[in-house]
N, C-alpha and C positions, 0 to 999 in steps of 0.2 A: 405574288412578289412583294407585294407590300406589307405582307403580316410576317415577310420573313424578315426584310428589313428589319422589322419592329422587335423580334425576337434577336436577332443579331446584338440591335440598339440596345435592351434593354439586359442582357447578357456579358456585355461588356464589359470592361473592366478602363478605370480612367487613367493607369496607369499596367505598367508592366507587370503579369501574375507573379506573388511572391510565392512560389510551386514549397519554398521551405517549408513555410508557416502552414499550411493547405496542407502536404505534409505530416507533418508532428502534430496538428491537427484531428486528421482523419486517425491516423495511427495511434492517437491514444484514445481514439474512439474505438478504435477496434480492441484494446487495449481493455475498454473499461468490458465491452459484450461480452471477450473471454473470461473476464473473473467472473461477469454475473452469470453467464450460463453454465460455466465448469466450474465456477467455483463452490460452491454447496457439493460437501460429502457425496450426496448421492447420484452426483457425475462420476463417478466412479463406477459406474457400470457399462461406462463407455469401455473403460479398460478389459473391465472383467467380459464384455459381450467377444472384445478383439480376441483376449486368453482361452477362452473357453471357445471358438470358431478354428481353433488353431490344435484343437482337439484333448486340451491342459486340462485340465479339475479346476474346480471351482474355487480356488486357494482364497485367491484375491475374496467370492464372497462372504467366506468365511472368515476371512479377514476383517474385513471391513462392517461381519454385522454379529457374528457370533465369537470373534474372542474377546477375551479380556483386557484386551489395549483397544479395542475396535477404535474407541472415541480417541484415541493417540493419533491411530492408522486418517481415521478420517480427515482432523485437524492437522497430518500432515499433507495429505491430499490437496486441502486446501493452503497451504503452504507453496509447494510445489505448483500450484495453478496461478499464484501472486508472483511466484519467483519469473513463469511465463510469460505473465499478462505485465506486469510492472519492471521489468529488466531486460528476458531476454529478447522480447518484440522490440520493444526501441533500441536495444543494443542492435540489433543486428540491419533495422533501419537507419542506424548513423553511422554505425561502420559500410554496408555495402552500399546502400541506398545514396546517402549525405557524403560517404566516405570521408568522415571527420575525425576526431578523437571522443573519447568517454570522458577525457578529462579537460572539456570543452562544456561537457553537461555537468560540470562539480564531484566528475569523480576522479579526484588524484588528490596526492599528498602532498604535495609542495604548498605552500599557503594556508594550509589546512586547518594547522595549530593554530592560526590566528583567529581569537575571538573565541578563543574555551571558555574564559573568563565569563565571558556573556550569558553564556547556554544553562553555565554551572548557577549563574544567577538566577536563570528562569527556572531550574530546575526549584531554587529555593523557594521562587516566588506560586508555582504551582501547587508546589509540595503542602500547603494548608487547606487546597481546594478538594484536593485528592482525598486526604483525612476524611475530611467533611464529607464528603461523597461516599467512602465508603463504608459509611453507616446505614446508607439509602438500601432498604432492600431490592431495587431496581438494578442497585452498582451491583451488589453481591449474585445475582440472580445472575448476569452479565457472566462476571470474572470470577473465577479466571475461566476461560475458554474451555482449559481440560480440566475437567475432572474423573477421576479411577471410577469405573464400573464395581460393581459391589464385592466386596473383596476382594479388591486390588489396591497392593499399600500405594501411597499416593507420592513417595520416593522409590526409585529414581526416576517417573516416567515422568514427574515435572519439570526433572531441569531437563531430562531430554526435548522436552515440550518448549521449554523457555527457551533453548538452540534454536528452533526450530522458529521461533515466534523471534526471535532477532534478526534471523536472515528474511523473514516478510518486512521486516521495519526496513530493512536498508534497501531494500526492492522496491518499497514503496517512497522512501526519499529521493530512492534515483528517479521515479516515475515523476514525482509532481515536485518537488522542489531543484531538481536537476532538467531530465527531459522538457516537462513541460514549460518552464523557466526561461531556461538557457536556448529551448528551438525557437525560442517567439519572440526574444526579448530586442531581438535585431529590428521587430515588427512595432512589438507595441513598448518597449521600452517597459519602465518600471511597472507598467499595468499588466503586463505579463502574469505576475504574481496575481493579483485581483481574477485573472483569467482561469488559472490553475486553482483559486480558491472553491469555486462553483463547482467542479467534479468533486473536488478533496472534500467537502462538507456532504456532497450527494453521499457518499462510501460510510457515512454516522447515520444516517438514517435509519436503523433498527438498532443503535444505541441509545441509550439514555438519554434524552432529552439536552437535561447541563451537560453531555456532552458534543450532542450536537451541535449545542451554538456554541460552545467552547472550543467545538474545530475551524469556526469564523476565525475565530483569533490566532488562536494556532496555525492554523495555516498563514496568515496574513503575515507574524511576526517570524517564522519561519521561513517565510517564501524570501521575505524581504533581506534575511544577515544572508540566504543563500546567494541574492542576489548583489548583495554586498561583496560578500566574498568567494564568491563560485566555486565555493565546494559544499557539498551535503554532509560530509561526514558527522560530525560536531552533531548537527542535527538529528542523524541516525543514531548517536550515541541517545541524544536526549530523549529523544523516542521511546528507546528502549527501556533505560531508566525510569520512565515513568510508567510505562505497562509492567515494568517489573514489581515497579510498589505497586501499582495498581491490584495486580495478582495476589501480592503478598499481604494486604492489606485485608482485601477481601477473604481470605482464605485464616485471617486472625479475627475478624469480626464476626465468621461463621464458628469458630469455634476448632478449627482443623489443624492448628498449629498449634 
C-alpha cells in the first residue's frame, strides 16, 4: 500500500495535465521515427514487398534500382515520406485530434506578407556564407541531392527534383516552425522555439559540419519572426531560396553548369 502511495506521489503532476503540449509532443516524436525509419530510399521495399504480394511485377524495383532516373525515383520517395512524417501526421492531429485550424500553426495568408522585408535580408546576409561553403568539397559532395545516373542529361530531372525538394521545405516549416511552435507556445511561451531547435539541429547531423551549427541559428532566428508573426510561409520561401543556390552553386563549382 505504501509503495503505491509512493508511485501515485511521485507520478503526479502539481497542476492539471496540459494533454495539448504532451500531445504535439509525443506526435512529433512519432513524426521524427517515421522519416528516420522510412525515410532512406531503401524503405521503398516496403512498397514494392506490398506490389508484388498482390501478384504485380516488380515495376516499383526496377524503378527504383535499375533505371535511369532511379536516384530521381528514390529522392522522391524520400520527399513523399517528409511530406507524411512533417505535414500530413500533425495535420490530421490538429484537425481531428486538437480539432483546431492549420492556420492556428502559421499556415494561412492573411498576415503573411508581413515581414518579407526581413527574410529578403537574411537571405542577403546568408548568401556570402553559402559562396564560401560551396567551395568546401564536403558542400559539393552534399549537393545537390540529385544527381543523373550516367548518361542521363541532368535537365529536366533537376527542376523536376527542385519541385519536388520545395514541397519537403514547406512540410518541414509546417513541422518545426509552425506545429511545433504554435502547439506549445501556450506551454512554454517564447522557449517553445528553443524546444523545437533541438530536433531541427538533430535532422543536419550527416550534413556538413558549418551546417550543422548553422541550423542552431537558423532555427532560432526562424523559430522566432514565426513566432512573431505566425505564419511560416516567408520562411518556406527562404528555405527554399537558399537550397536552391545551395544546388546551384555546387553544381557550378563541380564544373556541371
Amino acid at each position: 500500500m505504501r509503495s503505491t502511495l509512493w508511485l501515485r506521489d511521485y507520478f503526479s503532476f502539481e497542476e492539471r495535465p496540459d494533454l495539448k503540449t504532451i500531445g504535439v509532443l509525443l506526435v512529433s516524436s512519432i513524426s521524427m521515427i517515421v522519416l528516420h525509419y522510412f525515410g532512406h530510399h531503401s524503405s521503398f521495399k516496403y512498397i514494392g514487398f506490398i506490389i508484388n504480394s498482390l501478384g504485380v511485377d516488380n515495376a516499383i524495383d526496377v524503378a527504383f534500382t535499375n533505371s535511369p532516373y532511379s536516384n530521381l525515383y528514390q529522392l522522391i520517395w524520400w520527399v513523399w515520406v517528409c511530406v507524411v512524417a512533417y505535414f500530413l501526421i500533425p495535420a490530421i492531429f490538429i484537425l481531428f485530434i486538437l480539432k483546431e485550424k492549420l492556420s492556428d500553426y502559421g499556415l494561412k495568408f492573411r498576415g503573411s506578407t508581413s515581414g518579407w522585408k526581413i527574410y529578403a535580408l537574411l537571405f542577403l546576409v546568408v548568401l556570402p556564407f553559402v559562396i564560401a561553403a560551396s567551395n568546401e568539397k564536403s558542400f559539393q559532395q552534399t549537393y545537390p541531392f540529385f544527381l543523373p545516373n550516367n548518361g542521363t542529361p541532368l535537365f529536366p530531372s533537376l527542376w523536376y527534383w527542385e519541385l519536388f525538394y520545395a514541397v519537403q521545405f514547406f512540410s518541414l516549416e509546417f513541422f518545426f516552425r509552425g506545429f511545433m511552435i504554435h502547439g506549445t507556445r501556450h506551454r512554454f511561451g517564447v522557449y517553445a522555439v528553443f524546444v523545437m531547435v533541438i530536433p531541427y539541429c538533430m535532422i543536419h547531423f550527416e550534413k556538413p559540419l558549418p551546417e550543422a551549427i548553422g541550423s542552431i541559428l537558423a532555427g532560432v532566428v526562424l523559430g522566432l519572426l514565426s513566432y512573431r508573426t505566425q505564419a511560416i510561409g516567408w520562411g518556406a520561401v527562404l528555405h527554399i531560396f537558399v537550397a536552391f543556390t545551395m544546388d546551384y552553386l555546387s553544381l557550378w563549382r563541380q564544373g556541371m553548369l
